[in-house]
C-alpha positions as CSV (number, residue, x, y, z in Angstrom):
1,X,-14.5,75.8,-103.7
2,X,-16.5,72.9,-102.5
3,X,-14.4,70.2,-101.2
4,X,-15.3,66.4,-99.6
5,X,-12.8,64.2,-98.4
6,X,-13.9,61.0,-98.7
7,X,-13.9,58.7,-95.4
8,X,-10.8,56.8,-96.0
9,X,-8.8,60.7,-95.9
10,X,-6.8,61.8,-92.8
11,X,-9.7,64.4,-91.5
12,X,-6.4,66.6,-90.8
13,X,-6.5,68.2,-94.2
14,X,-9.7,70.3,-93.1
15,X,-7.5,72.4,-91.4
16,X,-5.0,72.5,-94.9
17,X,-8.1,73.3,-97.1
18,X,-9.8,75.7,-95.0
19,X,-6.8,77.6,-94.2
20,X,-6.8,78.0,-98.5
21,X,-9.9,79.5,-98.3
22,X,-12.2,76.0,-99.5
23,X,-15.3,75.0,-97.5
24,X,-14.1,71.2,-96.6
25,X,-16.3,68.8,-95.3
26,X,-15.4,65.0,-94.5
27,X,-17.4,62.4,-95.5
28,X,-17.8,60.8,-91.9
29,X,-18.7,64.0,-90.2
30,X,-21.6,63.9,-92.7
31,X,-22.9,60.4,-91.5
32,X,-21.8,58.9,-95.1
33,X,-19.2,56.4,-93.6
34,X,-20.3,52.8,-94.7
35,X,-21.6,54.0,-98.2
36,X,-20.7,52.2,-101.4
37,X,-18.3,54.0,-103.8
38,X,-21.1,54.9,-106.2
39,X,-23.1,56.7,-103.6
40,X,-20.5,58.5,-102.3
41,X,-19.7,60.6,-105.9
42,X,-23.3,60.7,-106.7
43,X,-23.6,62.5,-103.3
44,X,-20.4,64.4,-103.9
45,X,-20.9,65.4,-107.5
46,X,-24.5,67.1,-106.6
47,X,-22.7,68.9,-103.9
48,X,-19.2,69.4,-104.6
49,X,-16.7,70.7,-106.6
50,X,-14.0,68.3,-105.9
51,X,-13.9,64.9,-104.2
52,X,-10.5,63.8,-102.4
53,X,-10.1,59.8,-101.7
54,X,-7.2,57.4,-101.0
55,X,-9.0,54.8,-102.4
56,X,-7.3,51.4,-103.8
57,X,-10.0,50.6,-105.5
58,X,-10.5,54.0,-108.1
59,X,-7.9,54.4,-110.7
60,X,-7.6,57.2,-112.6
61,X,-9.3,55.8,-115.6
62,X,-12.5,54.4,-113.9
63,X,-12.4,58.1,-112.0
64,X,-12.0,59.6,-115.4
65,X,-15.6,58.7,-115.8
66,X,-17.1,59.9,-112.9
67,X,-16.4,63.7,-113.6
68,X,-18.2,66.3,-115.4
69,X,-17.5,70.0,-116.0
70,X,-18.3,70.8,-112.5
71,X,-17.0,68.0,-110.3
72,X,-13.5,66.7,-110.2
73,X,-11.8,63.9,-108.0
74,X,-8.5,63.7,-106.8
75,X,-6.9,60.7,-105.9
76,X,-4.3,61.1,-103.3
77,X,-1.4,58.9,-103.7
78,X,0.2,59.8,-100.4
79,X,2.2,57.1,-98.3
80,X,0.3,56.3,-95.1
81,X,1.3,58.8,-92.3
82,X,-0.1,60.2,-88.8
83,X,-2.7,63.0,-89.3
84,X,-0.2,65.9,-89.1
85,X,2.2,64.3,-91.3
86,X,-0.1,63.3,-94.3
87,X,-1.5,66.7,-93.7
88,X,1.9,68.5,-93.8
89,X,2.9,66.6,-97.0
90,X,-0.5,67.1,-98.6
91,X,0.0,71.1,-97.7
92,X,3.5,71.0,-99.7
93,X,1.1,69.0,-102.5
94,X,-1.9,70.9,-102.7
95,X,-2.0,73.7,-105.6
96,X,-2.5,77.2,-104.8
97,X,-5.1,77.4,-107.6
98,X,-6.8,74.3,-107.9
99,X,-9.8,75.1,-109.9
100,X,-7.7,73.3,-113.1
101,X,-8.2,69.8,-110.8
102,X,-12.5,70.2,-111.5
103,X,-13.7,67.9,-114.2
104,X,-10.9,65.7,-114.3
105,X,-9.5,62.9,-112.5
106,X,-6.2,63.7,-110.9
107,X,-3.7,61.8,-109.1
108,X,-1.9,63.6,-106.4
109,X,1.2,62.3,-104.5
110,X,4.9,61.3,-104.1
């Protein structure tokens, strides 16, 4: 599975996803830090199976929109935490079969 974590996610849950097998790829390492929401899942829908953000300003509903049979976003609802923490809790979090999380819009967290 194709994964992207958008910029505003701890680049610490690489190492999480990769270990589970995914190709992970952040959204800064890729140069896209700076773009506007809208970019940012039209570039991760073509390219992607699943998009993970932390961002305040999706909500499930307006997310709900974005998807389609092939791309899914999760929206992590995770309490702000060091790198290794948010990572560790997102670990405990992530499913061990997520292909159910593509073409919806999922919250994720505590």
């Amino acid at each position: 599975m194709w994964i992207l974590l958008d910029e505003n996610v701890p680049v610490d849950l690489l190492a999480v996803l990769r270990a589970a097998g995914h190709e992970a790829e952040s959204a800064g390492y890729l140069g896209w830090k700076g773009l506007k929401n809208g970019e940012i899942l039209g570039r991760a829908a073509s390219r992607y199976d699943l998009l993970l953000t932390r961002d305040g300003d999706f909500d499930e509903t307006l997310l709900g929109k974005q998807v389609d049979s092939g791309f899914g976003i999760v929206l992590l609802a995770i309490p702000q935490q060091q790198g290794p923490a948010y990572a560790a809790i997102f670990a405990g979090l992530w499913p061990s079969g997520p292909e159910h999380l593509i073409g919806r819009a999922t919250r994720l967290g505590l």
